[in-house]
C-alpha angles and dihedrals in degrees: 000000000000123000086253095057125090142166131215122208133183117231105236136095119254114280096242118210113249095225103049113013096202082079127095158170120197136154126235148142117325104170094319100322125092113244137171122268134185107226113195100197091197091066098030089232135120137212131213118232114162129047108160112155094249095043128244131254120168116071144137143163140245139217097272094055099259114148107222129196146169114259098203127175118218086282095058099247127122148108136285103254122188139211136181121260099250094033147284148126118343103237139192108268085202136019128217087012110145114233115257138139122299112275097160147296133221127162127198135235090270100048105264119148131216121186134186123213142189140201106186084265113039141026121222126180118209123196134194151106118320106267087001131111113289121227111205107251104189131330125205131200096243151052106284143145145254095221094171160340124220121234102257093045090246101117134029128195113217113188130203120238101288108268085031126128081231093089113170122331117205114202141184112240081254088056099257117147116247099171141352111214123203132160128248138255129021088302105029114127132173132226127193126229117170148284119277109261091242135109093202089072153017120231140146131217118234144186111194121187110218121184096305098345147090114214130178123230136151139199142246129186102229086039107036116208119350112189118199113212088189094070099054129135135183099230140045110306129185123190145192138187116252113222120286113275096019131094124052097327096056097054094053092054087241102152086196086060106047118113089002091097125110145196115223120194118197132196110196127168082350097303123097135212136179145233144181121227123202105195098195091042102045087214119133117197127186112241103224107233122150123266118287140047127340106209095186141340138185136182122232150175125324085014098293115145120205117213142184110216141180147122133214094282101042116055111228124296132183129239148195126197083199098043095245108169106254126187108262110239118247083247129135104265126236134011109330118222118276153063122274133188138148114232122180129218130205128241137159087269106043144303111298119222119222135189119228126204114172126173112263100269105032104089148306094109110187096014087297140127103242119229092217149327145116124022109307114227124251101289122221118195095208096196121207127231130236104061073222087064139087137202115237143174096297139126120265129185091214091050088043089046087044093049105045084047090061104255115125107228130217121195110188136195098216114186105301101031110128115248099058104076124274091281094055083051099052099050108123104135103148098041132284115301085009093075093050102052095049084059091053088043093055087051098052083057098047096044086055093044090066094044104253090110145058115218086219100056111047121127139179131232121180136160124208111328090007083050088052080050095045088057100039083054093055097042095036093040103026092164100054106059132052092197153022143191120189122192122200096322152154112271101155117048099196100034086050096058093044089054104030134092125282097242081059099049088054091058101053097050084059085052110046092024100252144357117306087260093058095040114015102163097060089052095053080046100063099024118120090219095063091075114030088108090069102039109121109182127083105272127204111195122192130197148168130228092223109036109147094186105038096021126197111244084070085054092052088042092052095047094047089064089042082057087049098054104042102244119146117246142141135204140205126196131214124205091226149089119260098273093047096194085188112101096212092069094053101052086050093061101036082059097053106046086045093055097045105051077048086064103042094032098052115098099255092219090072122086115269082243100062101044100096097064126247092319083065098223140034118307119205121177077246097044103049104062091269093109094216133147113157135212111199096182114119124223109201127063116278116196077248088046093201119098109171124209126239124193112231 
């Protein structure tokens, strides 16, 4: 592979059909863009599917083997399309469906399709034969979810924007509510999972949060909600039934138990493990799997269990307990160069956890962190988005790039990031961003406490909401950072609310405790803009046309101040939506940023030629021969339900 090629890859497992599990839909890499591909683990081939100009993302598959996918326009609105397993025409999963953005699919046993739509206002469900006329089942005046569909098409599950007071919404196939589902307590909160793959019975998978714990629960229509405390842990947990007649109760021949078992997946302090629940039985059993981050998992027929596996070191792999043939993602193989530890810090709310990359050679003797000696490389803080996610040990092409440039990387979970319990979560004492950077600020003194940073070469990289952070630290802190890269984020508060999404609306009225109107302070406080006229350190700033959640008029109206002020900047703008699902994007950006914290990070006392360490130049994980471009989005509900994307 040549230094100008690259891949991109998705990080989930296959969809698998129901009916034969050999089987599968997946998305990977088509000449730089993701597409959608059948995989027919019986053979070991793949199939191509998909081939749209700005790539596809979203697919699946249902029980009679059609491969399903999102047609979406620039703007990211569009409409589901089918097309047999082997082949065919591609054909309309709906008629007479107006186009929208992409709110959820599930089809039934039978073949009935329901699918949920947004228009940046509203969400409307729409219902009807595969391939048939659709009839509008219910619309709500707000960004929500189709979460699921019953067996028998008689009950769908629609869920509210993840923080929201809309919990979970059961309806009739006519529209007619059965339950509204909400959690329990001043911070409880649902999440929708799914509905058991079973025609004997209807019932619906649940996570509840419950004070400072995640417990898992489900409902039935004749019973209502039945929580097992049994089955409680102190971080994020996601779910999903295993097939009828598989897990703990089959195999004990239980006909109770069959189909009510269930595979739980954890992330706690940013490594994941499995288990698998048996509800009738009220036994919990740890599913074997090796250290580090579990991307995705999935249990499937004759109790085999599919999962996506990988650490900082070691991109992602797939794996089956059973030794089912899976597609091999477009990633760099083996381990990739540097040393990686995790370190805490103290602070008044807790200690805060903190990921650690540095070049081979620059520290870590003995598998420890050194208190000291020699020069410490340039240091990067990559902050993460959400602010409801979480970084973990887990490969990632910027860290690789950074890394095998020569800069040391920190990912920090600063308070409210997920994995470290609700309360964790909910720890925003001194405002919204500003909590969060004081967290960032406590761990660049403590790094250079102990000797693995300079004062005088630390920089900052965030996307989206980590790029919201990245600004808010150099304009909040001037004097701590030499450097800053912001991706797609929010850099005006007020101006952002009023042009984003409603799901993201939503959110920051959770946040700040209601809309700017209704509390304008805590929004100037927070605000990037209110302080562009202070910020100090070289800034690169990166935006797209056609961002829906951190749109671009914020952006302008951010530059604009930074023009006002002085203060040197650059910017760089992508033709493209937030989640670019194009590679070539991301390997743009990826060289930019890179070159340019080369550039302000250096010591500028050194030659221009040897500034790029003993490789001589740049490396990116694109660049260098590796052919790797990474999405990070995933695909399938999380109990956080937000899953931000990074270029790489």
């Amino acid at each position: 592979m040549t230094g100008s090629r690259y891949q991109v890859y998705l990080a989930a497992l296959p969809e698998v059909c129901a009916a034969d599990p050999a089987l599968m839909a997946f998305t990977a890499d088509a000449d730089g863009r993701c597409e959608v591909f059948a995989w027919d683990a019986a053979t070991g081939r793949a199939r191509q599917v998909t081939d749209r100009p700005r790539g596809t993302l979203h697919g699946t598959i249902d029980r009679d083997a059609n491969v399903w996918w999102f047609d979406e326009d620039a703007h990211g609105e569009g409409s589901w399309r089918f097309q047999p397993f082997r082949g065919g025409p591609d054909l309309p999963g709906l008629t007479g469906v107006p186009r929208g953005t992409p709110r959820g699919l599930a089809v039934s046993d039978d073949g009935t399709v329901a699918i949920g739509l947004g228009d940046g206002r509203t969400t409307t469900v729409q219902l009807g034969r595969r391939g048939g006329s659709a009839r509008e089942v219910t619309r709500v005046d707000r960004h929500a979810t189709l979460s699921g569909i019953n067996a028998t098409a008689g009950l769908l599950a629609i869920s509210g924007p993840a923080g929201s007071a809309h919990a979970v919404t059961v309806l009739a196939a006519d529209g007619t509510p059965r339950a509204v589902l909400s959690g329990s307590g001043e911070h409880g909160r649902l999440w929708s999972l799914g509905f058991a793959p079973t025609p004997r019975r209807d019932e619906l998978l649940l996570v509840r949060e419950d004070d400072d714990r995640y417990l898992l629960a489900s409902w039935r229509p004749e019973t209502g909600i039945r929580t097992y405390p049994w089955c409680a842990f102190d971080s994020e947990i996601t779910a999903r039934w295993y097939p009828e007649g598989e897990g703990e109760g089959a195999a004990r021949d239980e006909c109770q138990g069959a189909g009510r078992t269930v595979l739980i997946r954890e992330d706690r302090h940013g490594r994941s493990t499995l288990h698998r629940a048996g509800l009738d039985t009220g036994t919990l059993t740890r599913v074997p799997t090796p250290p580090g981050s579990l991307l995705d998992a999935a249990p499937r027929a004759g109790g085999d269990v599919h999962f996506l596996w990988t650490d900082t070191a070691h991109p992602p792999r797939m794996h089956s307990t059973a030794g089912t043939a899976l597609p091999a993602l477009g990633t760099v193989p083996g381990r990739v160069p540097g040393d990686h530890r995790d370190l805490w810090t103290p602070t008044p709310d807790g200690p805060v956890h903190t990921w650690l990359s540095l070049p081979e050679g620059a520290g870590l003797p003995e598998g420890r962190v050194p208190e000291g000696g020699g020069t410490p490389p340039p240091l990067v803080f990559l902050v993460h988005g959400g602010p409801a996610d979480h970084d973990r040990d887990a490969y990632d092409g910027v860290v690789h790039s950074l890394v095998a440039s020569g800069f040391a990387v920190a990912r920090v979970n600063y308070r409210g990031s997920t994995g470290y319990g609700p309360r964790w979560r909910r720890a925003f004492g001194a405002g919204v961003g500003l909590t969060q950077v004081e967290d960032l600020v406590a761990v660049r003194a403590d790094l250079i406490a102990r000797g693995l940073a300079r004062p005088d070469a630390v920089g900052l990289w965030g996307t989206s909401w980590g790029g919201y952070l990245a600004l808010l630290a150099l304009g909040t802190h001037p004097g701590l950072w030499q450097a800053g890269v912001a991706v797609k984020p929010v850099a005006d508060g007020v101006a952002a609310y009023r042009t984003t999404t409603s799901a993201l609306r939503t959110l920051d009225e959770r946040l700040y405790g209601g809309t700017p109107d209704e509390v304008p302070e805590a929004y100037a406080r927070s605000s990037p803009i209110q302080y562009a006229s202070r910020v100090r350190a070289p800034l690169l700033v990166v935006a797209a046309t056609r961002d829906a959640k951190c749109p671009p008029g914020q952006v302008r109206g951010y530059l604009a101040a930074l023009r006002a002020a002085g203060a040197r900047h650059e910017s760089m703008w992508l033709d493209s939506g937030h989640d670019g699902y194009e590679g070539g994007d991301h390997v743009a950006v990826l060289r930019r940023a890179v070159v340019f914290l080369d550039r302000e990070l250096r010591d500028p006392k050194t030659p221009p030629a040897d500034r790029r360490g003993d490789s001589g130049r740049v490396r990116t994980a694109a660049a260098a021969g590796t052919g790797t471009a990474e999405h990070t989005e995933r695909r399938t509900a999380h109990a956080e339900g937000h899953h931000p994307q990074r270029p790489a």
